[in-house]
C-alpha positions in Angstrom: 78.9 -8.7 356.6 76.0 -7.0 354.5 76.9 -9.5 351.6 76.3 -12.6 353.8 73.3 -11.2 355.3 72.1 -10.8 351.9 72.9 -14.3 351.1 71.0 -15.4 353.9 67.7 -13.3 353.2 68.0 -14.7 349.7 68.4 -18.4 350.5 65.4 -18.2 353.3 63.2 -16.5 350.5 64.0 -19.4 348.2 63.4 -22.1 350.9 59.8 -20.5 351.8 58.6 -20.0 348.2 60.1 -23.7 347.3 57.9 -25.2 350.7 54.8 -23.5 349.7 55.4 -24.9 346.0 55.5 -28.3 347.3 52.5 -27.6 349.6 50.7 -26.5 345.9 51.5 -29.4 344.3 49.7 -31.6 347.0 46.7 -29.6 347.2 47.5 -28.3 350.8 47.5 -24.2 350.7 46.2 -21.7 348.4 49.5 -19.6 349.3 51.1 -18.0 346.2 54.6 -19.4 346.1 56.4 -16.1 346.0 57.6 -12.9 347.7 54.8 -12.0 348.7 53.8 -15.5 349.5 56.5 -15.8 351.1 56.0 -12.4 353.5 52.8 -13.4 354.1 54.0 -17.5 355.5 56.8 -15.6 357.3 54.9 -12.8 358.8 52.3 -15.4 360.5 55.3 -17.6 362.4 56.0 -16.9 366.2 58.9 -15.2 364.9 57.8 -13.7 361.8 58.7 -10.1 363.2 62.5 -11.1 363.7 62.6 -12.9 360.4 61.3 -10.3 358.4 63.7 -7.3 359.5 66.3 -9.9 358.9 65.2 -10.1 355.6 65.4 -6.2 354.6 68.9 -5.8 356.3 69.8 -8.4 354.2 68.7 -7.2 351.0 69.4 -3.8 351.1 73.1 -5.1 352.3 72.9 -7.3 349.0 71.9 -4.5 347.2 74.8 -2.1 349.1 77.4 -5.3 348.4 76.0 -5.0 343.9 76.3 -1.5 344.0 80.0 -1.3 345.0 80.5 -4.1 342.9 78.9 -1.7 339.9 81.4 1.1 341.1 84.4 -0.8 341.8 84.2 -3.5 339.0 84.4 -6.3 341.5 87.8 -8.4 342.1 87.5 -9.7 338.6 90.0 -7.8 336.5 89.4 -8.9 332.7 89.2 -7.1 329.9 87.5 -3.1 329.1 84.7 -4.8 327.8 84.2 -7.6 330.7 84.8 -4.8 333.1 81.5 -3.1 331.8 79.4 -5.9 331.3 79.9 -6.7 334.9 79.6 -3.3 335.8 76.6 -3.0 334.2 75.1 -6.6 335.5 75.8 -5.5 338.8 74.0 -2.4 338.9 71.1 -3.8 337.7 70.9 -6.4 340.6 71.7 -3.9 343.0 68.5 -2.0 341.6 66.6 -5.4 341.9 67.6 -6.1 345.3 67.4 -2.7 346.4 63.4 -2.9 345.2 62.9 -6.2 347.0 64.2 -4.7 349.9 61.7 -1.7 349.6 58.7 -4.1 349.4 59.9 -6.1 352.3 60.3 -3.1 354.7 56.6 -1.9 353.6 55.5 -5.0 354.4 58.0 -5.3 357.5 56.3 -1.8 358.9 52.6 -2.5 358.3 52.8 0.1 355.1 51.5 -2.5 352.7 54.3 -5.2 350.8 54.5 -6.2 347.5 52.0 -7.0 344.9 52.1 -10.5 343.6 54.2 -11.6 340.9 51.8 -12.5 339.0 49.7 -9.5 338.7 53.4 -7.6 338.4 54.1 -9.8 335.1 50.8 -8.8 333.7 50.5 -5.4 334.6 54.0 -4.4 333.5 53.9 -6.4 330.2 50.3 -4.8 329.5 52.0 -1.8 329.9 54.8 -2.3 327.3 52.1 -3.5 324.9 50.5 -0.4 324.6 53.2 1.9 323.2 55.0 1.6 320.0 57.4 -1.4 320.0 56.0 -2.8 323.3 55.3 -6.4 321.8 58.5 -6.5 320.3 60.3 -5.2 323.6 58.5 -8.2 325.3 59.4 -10.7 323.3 63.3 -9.6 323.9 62.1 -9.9 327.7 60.9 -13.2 327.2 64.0 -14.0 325.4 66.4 -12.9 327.9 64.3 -15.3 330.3 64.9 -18.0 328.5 68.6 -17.4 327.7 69.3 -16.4 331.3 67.7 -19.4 332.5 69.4 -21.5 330.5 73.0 -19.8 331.1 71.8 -20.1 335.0 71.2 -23.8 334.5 74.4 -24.3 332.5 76.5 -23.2 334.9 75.6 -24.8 338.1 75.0 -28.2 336.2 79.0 -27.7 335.4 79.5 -26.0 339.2 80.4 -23.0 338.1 79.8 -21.2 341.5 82.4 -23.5 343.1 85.0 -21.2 342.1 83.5 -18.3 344.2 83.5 -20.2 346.7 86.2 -20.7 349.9 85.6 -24.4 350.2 89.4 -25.4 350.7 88.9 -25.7 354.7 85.9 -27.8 354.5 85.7 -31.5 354.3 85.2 -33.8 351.8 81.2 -34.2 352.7 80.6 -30.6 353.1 82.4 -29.7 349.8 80.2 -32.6 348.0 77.2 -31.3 350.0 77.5 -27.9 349.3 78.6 -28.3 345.3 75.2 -30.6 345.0 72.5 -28.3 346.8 74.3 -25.5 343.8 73.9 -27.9 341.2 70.6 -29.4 341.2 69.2 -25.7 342.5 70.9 -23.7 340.3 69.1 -25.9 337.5 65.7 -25.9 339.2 65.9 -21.6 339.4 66.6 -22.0 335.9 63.9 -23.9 334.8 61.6 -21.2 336.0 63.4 -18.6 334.5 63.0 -20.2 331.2 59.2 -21.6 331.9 58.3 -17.4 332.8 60.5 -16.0 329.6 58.4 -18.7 327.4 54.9 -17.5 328.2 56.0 -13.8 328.2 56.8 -15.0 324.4 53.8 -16.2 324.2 51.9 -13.2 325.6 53.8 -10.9 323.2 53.0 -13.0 320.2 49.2 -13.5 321.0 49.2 -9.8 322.4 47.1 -11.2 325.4 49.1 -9.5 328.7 47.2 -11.7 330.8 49.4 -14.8 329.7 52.7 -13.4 330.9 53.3 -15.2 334.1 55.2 -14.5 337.3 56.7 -16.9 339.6 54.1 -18.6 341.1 51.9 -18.9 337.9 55.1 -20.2 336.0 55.5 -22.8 338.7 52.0 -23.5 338.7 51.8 -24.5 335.2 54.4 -26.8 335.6 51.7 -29.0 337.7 49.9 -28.3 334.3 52.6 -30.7 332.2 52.1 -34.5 331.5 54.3 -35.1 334.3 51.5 -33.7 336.7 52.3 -32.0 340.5 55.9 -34.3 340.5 57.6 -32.5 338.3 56.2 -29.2 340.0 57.6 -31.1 343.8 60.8 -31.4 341.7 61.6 -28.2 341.0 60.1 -26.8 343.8 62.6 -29.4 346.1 65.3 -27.7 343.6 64.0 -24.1 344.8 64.7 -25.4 348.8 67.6 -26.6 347.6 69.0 -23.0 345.8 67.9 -21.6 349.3 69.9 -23.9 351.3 72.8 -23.3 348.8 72.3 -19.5 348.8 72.6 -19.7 353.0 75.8 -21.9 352.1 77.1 -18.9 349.8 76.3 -16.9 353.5 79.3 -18.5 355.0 81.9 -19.5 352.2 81.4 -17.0 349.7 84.7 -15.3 348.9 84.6 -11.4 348.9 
């Protein structure tokens, strides 16, 4: 029940920072399309209150659901070293969602929320830069952006979620449905994955912090392209779209 909860906080995250991305790209708020964009756009609805405590029971249940994944090595058997890698991937997002769930209850209680993510890239890549190695370990960041976004991309262009899935009850419509909101979001989250690994790249090989971007800035800049604000409405539709997906995951994910 935590799980879905945290499917659900995740997928109405995504379909608030996708909105206010559109809104960007047509000029019509000055809203960061983010968390704490998001927290903000939430917090100021008639029932921002509800909504918000939905979203930190449902991220620290995500983050409860990662860790026992981490301990137990989730239903997947595999091999020693598939085991670990697992292990390993899901203690890290259990640590993610766990923080994400921190800034959200600040926020949620009036003790402050989450600092942009725009002034988090920069501050915590000016921060690697100044020790020994720090350029270098921001470049492998940037890297692992750009490779996870990629993977993230590959595999929900070839629906590789569908298998996690319980979708055999469902109709015909609903599966298609479902399997399309996975595939062309699942691209779009990877898009900005790659866009934000790419300047922190850059930022690490100009040594100039202040070009690593977070998620709004790297959404931003895709208005920036020869392609102008559509291709920004695109993947920002393709954000809504993960977040619609994400609430699907909420009632047909298999546990």
């Amino acid at each position: 029940m935590l799980a879905r909860a945290g499917f659900l906080a995740r997928g109405i995250m995504y379909i608030v920072i996708g909105w206010i991305a559109i809104l960007i790209a047509f000029g019509k708020t000055s809203q960061q399309a983010d968390r704490t964009g998001a927290l903000h756009a939430l917090g100021t609805t008639p029932f921002g209150e509800f909504a918000l405590w939905v979203l930190v029971i449902g991220f620290f249940g995500m983050a409860l659901w990662r860790l026992t994944q981490a301990l137990s090595g989730g239903h997947d058997a595999g091999g020693p070293g598939q085991q670990a890698g697992a292990r390993l991937l899901a203690l890290v997002r259990a640590a993610v969602y766990g923080v994400i769930g921190y800034g959200v209850l600040e926020y949620a209680i009036g003790a402050g929320g989450p600092r942009s993510s725009n002034q988090q890239a920069v501050d915590l890549t000016a921060t690697l830069m100044r020790h020994p190695g720090g350029r270098i370990a921001v470049v492998v960041a940037g890297v692992a952006f750009v490779i996870g976004g990629v993977v993230i991309g590959y595999q929900a262009w070839h629906k590789r979620f569908v298998r996690e899935l319980s979708l055999n009850k469902t109709g015909p419509r609903t599966r298609r449905v479902v399997e399309w909101l996975g595939q062309a979001g699942g691209v779009a989250r990877g898009i900005v994955f790659v866009v934000a690994g790419v300047f922190l790249i850059v930022a690490a090989a100009r040594s100039q912090p202040g070009q690593a971007k977070g998620l709004d800035s790297s959404l931003r800049e895709l208005a920036r392209t020869p392609a102008g604000p559509w291709l920004l409405v695109l993947v920002a539709a393709g954000l809504v779209m993960f977040g619609l997906f994400s609430c699907c995951e909420a009632r047909w994910r298999r546990f």
